[in-house]
LOVO-487302 format. One record per residue (C-alpha): y, z, x. Coordinates in Angstrom, 3 decimals, always signed. Each point is the difference from the previous one (the first is absolute). Example, Ala and Ser with C-alpha at 12.3 -4.5 7.8 and 13.67 -1.06 7.14 Angstrom:
SITE | north | up | east
SITE | -4.500 | +7.800 | +12.300;
SITE | +3.440 | -0.660 | +1.370;
END
This chain:
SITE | north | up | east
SITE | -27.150 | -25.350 | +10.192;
SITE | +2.677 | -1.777 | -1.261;
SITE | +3.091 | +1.975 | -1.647;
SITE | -0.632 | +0.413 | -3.586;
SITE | -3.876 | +1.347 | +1.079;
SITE | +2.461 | +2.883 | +2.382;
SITE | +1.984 | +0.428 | -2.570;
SITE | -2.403 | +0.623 | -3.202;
SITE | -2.159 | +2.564 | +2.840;
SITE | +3.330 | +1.501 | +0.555;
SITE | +0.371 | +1.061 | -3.532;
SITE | -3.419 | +1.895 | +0.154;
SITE | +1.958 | +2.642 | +1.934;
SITE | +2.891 | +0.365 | -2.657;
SITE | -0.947 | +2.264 | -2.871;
SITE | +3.053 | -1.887 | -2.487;
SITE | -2.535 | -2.909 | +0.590;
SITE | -3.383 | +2.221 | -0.910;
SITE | +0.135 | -1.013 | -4.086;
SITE | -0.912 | -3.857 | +0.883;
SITE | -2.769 | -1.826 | +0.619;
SITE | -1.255 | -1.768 | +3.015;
SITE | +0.938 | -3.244 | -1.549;
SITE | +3.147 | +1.564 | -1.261;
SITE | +0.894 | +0.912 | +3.516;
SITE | -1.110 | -3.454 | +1.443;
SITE | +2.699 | -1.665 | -2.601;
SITE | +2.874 | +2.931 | +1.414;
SITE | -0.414 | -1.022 | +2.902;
SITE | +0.541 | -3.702 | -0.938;
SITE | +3.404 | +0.791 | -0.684;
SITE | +1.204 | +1.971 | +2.948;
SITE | +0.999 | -0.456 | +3.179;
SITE | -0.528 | +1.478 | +3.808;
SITE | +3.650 | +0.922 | +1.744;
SITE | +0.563 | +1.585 | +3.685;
SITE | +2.235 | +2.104 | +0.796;
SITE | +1.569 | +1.285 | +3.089;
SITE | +0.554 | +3.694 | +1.369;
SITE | +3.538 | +1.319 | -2.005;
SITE | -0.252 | -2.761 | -2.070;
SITE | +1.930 | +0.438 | -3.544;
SITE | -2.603 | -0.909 | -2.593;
SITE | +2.819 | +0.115 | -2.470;
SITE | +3.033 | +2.538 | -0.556;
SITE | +1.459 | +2.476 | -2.819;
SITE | +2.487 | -3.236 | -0.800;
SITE | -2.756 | -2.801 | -0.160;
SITE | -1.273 | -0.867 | -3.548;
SITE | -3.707 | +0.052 | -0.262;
SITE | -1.949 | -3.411 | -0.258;
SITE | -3.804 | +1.512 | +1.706;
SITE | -2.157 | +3.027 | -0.634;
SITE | -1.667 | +0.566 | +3.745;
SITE | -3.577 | +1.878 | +1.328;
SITE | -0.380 | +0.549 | +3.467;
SITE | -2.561 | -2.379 | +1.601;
SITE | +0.507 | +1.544 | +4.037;
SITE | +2.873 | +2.449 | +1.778;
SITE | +2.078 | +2.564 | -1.795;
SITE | +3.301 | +0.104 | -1.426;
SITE | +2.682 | +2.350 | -1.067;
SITE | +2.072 | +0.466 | -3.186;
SITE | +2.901 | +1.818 | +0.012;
SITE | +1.388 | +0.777 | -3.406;
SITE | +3.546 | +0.609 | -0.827;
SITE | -0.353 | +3.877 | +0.693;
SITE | -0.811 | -1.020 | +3.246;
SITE | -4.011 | +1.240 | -0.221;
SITE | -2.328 | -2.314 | +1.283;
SITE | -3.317 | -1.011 | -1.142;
SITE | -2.819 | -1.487 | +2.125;
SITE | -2.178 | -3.051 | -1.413;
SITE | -2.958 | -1.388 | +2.309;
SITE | -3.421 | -1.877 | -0.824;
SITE | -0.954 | -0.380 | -3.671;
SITE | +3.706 | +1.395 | -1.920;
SITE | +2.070 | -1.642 | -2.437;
SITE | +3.755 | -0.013 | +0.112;
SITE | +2.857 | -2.333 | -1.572;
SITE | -1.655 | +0.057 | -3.322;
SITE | +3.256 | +1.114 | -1.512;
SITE | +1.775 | -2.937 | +0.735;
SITE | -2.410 | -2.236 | -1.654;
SITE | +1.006 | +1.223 | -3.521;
SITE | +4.141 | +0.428 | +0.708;
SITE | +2.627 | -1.676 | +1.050;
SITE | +1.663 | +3.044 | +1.406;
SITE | +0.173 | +0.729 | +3.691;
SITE | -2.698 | +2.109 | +1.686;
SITE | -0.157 | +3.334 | +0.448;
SITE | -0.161 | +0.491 | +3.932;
SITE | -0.238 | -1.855 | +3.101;
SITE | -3.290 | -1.319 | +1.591;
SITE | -1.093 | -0.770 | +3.514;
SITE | -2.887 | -0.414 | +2.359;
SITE | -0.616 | +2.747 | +2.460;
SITE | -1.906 | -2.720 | +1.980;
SITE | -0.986 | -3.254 | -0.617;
SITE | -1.882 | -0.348 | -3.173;
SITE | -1.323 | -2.479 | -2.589;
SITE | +0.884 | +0.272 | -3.604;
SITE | -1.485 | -1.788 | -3.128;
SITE | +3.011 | -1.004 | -2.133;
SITE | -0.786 | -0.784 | -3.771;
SITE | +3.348 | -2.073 | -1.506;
SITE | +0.769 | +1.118 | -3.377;
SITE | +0.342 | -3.831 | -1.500;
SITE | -3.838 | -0.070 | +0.680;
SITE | -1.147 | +2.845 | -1.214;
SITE | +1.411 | -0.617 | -3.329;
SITE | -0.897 | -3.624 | +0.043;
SITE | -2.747 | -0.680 | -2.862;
SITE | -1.140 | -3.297 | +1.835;
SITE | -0.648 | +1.782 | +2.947;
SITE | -1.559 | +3.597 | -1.812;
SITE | -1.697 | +0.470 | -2.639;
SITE | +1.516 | +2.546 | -2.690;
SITE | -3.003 | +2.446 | +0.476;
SITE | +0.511 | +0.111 | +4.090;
SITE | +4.098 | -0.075 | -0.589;
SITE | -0.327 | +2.744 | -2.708;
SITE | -2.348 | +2.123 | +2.782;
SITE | +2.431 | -0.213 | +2.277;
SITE | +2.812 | +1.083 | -1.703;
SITE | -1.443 | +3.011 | -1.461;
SITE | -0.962 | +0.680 | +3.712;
SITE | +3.168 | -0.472 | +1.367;
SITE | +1.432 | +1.680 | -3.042;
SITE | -2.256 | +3.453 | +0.322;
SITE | +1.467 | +0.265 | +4.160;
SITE | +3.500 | -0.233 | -1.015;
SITE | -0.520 | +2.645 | -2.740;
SITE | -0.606 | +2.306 | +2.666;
SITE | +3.535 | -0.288 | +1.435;
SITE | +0.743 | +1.573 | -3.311;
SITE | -1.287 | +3.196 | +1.002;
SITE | +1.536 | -0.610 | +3.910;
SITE | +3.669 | +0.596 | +0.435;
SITE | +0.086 | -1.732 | +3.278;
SITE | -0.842 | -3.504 | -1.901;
SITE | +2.213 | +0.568 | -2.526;
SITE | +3.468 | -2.637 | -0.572;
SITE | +3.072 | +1.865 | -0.517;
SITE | -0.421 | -1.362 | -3.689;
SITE | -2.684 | +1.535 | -0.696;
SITE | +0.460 | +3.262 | +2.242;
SITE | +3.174 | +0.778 | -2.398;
SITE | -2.000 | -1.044 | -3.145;
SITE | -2.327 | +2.814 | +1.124;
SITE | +2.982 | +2.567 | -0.156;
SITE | +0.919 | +3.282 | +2.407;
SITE | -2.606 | +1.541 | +1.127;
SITE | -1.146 | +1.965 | +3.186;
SITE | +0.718 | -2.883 | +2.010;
SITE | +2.790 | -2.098 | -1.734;
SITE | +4.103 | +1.259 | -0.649;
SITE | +2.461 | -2.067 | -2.025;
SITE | +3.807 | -0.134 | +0.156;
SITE | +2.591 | -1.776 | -1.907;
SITE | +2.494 | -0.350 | +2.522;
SITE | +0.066 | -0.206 | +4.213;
SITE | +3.195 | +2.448 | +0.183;
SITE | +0.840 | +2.223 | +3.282;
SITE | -0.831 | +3.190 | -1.713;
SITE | -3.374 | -1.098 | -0.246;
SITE | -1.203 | -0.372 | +3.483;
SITE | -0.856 | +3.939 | +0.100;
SITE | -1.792 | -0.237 | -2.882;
SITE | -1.535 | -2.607 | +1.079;
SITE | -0.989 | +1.165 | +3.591;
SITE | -1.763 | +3.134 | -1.757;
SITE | -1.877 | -2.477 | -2.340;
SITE | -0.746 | -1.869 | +3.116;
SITE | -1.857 | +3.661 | +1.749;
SITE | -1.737 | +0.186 | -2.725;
SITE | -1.509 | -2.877 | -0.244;
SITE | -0.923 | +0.280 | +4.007;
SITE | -1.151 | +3.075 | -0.753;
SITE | -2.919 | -1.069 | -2.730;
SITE | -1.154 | -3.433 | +0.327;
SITE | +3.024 | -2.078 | +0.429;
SITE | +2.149 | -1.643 | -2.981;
SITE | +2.701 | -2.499 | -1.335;
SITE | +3.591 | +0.402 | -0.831;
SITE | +1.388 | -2.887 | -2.415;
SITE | +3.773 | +0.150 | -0.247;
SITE | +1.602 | -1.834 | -3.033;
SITE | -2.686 | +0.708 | -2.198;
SITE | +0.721 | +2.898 | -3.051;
SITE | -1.952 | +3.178 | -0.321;
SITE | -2.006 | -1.696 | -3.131;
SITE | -1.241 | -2.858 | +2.569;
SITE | +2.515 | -2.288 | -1.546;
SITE | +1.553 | -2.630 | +2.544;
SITE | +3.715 | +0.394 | +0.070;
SITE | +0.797 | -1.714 | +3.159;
SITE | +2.444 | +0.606 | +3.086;
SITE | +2.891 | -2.261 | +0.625;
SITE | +0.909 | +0.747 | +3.628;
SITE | +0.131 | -2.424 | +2.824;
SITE | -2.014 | -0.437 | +3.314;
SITE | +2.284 | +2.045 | +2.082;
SITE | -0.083 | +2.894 | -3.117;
SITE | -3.699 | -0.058 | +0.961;
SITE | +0.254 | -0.115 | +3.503;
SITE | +2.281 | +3.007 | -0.226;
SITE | -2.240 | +2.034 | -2.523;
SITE | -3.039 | -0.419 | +1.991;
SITE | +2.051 | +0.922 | +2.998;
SITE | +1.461 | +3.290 | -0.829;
SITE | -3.312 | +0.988 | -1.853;
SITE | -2.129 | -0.393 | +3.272;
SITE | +2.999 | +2.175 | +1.557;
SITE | -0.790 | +2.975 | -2.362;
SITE | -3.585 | -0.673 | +0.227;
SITE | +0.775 | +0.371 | +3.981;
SITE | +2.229 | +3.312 | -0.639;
SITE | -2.080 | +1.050 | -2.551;
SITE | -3.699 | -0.210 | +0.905;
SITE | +0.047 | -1.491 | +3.589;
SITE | +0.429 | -3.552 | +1.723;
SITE | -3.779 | -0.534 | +0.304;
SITE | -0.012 | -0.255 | -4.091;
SITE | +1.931 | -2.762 | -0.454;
SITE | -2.826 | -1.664 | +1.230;
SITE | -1.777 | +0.119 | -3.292;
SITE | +2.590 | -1.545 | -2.396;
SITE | +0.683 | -3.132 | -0.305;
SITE | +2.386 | -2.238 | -2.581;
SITE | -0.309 | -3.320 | -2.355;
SITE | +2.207 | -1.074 | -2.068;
SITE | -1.532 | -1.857 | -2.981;
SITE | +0.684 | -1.845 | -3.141;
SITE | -1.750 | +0.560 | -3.088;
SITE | +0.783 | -1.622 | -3.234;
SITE | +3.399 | -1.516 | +1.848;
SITE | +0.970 | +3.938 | +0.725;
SITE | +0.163 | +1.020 | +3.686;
SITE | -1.771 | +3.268 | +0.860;
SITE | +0.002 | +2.089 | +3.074;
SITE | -3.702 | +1.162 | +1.174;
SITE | -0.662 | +2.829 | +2.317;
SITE | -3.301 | +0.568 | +1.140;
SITE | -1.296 | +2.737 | +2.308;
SITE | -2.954 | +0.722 | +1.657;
SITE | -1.638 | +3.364 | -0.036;
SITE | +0.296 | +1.711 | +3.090;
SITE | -2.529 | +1.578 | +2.026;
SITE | +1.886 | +3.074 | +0.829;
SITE | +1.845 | +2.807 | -2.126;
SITE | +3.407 | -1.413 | -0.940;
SITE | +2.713 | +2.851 | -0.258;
SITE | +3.565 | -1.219 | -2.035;
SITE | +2.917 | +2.014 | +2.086;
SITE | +2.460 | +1.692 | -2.463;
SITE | +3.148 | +2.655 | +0.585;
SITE | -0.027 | +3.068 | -1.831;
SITE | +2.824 | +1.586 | -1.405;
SITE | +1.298 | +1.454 | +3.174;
SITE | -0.661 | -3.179 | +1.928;
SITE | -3.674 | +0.943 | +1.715;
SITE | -2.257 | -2.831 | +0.441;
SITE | -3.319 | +0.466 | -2.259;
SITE | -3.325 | -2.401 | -0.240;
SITE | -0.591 | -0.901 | -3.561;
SITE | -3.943 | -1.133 | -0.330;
SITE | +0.525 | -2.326 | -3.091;
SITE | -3.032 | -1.303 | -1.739;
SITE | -0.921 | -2.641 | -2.910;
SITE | -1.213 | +1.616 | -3.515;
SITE | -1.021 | -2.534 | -2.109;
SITE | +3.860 | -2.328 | -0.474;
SITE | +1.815 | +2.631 | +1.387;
SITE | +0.665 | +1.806 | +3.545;
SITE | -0.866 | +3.472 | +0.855;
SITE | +1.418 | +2.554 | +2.599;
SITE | -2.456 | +2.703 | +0.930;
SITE | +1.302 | +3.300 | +0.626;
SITE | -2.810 | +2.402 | +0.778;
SITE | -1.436 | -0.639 | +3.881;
SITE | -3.944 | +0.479 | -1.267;
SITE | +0.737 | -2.995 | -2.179;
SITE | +1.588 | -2.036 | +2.993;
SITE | -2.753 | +0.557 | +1.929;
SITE | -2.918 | -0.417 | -2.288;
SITE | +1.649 | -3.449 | -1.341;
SITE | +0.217 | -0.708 | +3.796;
SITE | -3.387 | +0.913 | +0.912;
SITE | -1.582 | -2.375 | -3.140;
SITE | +2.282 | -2.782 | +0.692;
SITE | +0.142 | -0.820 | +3.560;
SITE | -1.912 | +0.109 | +3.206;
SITE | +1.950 | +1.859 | +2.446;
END
């Protein structure tokens, strides 16, 4: 078999590619292209503009998106689509667990009438179009953009400014979120989702993300700041601090003084865009017992 007869029996396993025709898929596979790839390869990163939509032909490879979860993609799945219809950087970091072969569709062909017809180009995007609306409804996927365009919720926090007296706010936001499913912090951006923007330098940074992961430490314990990480971003030529955290698998306890100085365990929880501190042990340990495997 020569490579455009792999490639068009390659798409049989990819449901995006289940709407055309065997002929349809024969003239696909005229425009695409068989690449290897080494173990720990970098297909591409969260800074590389997209040029390809990719299935997997052999192996498995890993994404891991900008909250630092990973999804898996082996024989048959789609990924990259997302860069075929923006010019904006990707969402997440790919490589190959092992070594693997990927068919890579360039976007100049896909939208190039002499090579497709309208009919097959039109199919195509409406596939490609109807996976992507699916990160709509999945968080993890989601840009920063379009995460803040969303508004607070359970799992996202906005505020205006990245001042000291924030960071304890901030680290019970941040037990929360481990506490429920995880969430995102976006610093610089108004209550109301507008975009104000941060003017602070790299060392300001540095030193915010610094002495928050202290109080995280003295707060909830060194093991949690494990699960946040920090970007600094730049939408509409604004600069934006994002924290993201994963949810942890344990019960995460916020350490607080009392009035005469005794150490207490807050259990803080997300409801709906706000956080939560329940009282009453029954509720503790029911919301403990529902929520995680111990």
């Amino acid at each position: 078999m020569n490579e455009t007869e792999i490639i068009r029996d390659a798409l049989n396993y990819c449901p995006e590619f289940d709407v055309f025709s065997a002929e349809e898929k024969q003239t696909l596979a005229g425009i695409a292209e068989i690449h290897n790839f080494s173990r720990e390869e970098e297909i591409f990163t969260i800074k590389h503009k997209g040029e390809h939509f990719y299935v997997v032909l052999s192996g498995k490879l890993s994404l891991r998106l900008k909250t630092n979860k990973t999804k898996s993609f082996e024989k048959g799945e789609l990924f990259g689509e997302i860069g075929v219809f923006t010019n904006k950087f990707r969402l997440g970091t790919i490589r190959a667990l092992e070594k693997s072969e990927l068919i890579t569709f360039h976007k100049e062909k896909i939208f190039d009438k002499s090579l497709l017809s309208e009919r097959v180009m039109l199919k195509l995007v409406k596939s490609l179009t109807k996976k992507m609306i699916g990160y709509f409804y999945d968080e993890d996927y989601l840009s920063s953009e379009l995460l803040i365009e969303k508004g607070e919720s359970e799992s996202v926090e906005f505020k205006e400014g990245m001042h000291s007296h924030l960071r304890e706010p901030l680290t019970r936001t941040l037990a929360a979120f481990m506490n429920l499913n995880g969430g995102t912090i976006f610093l610089g951006v108004k209550d109301d989702g507008k975009i104000k923007g941060l003017r602070a330098s790299n060392q300001d940074f540095d030193k915010f993300q610094r002495d928050l992961l202290s109080l995280v430490e003295i707060k909830l314990g060194a093991y949690f700041c494990t699960l946040v990480t920090f970007d600094v971003e730049e939408i509409d030529k604004k600069i934006i601090l994002r924290i993201d955290c994963d949810p942890s698998k344990s019960p995460v306890f916020f350490k607080q003084k009392d009035a005469n100085g005794e150490q207490r365990e807050l259990f803080i929880v997300r409801n709906g865009p706000h956080n939560k501190t329940l009282k009453r042990t029954s509720k503790i340990v029911a919301y403990v017992q529902k929520h995680f495997k111990l």
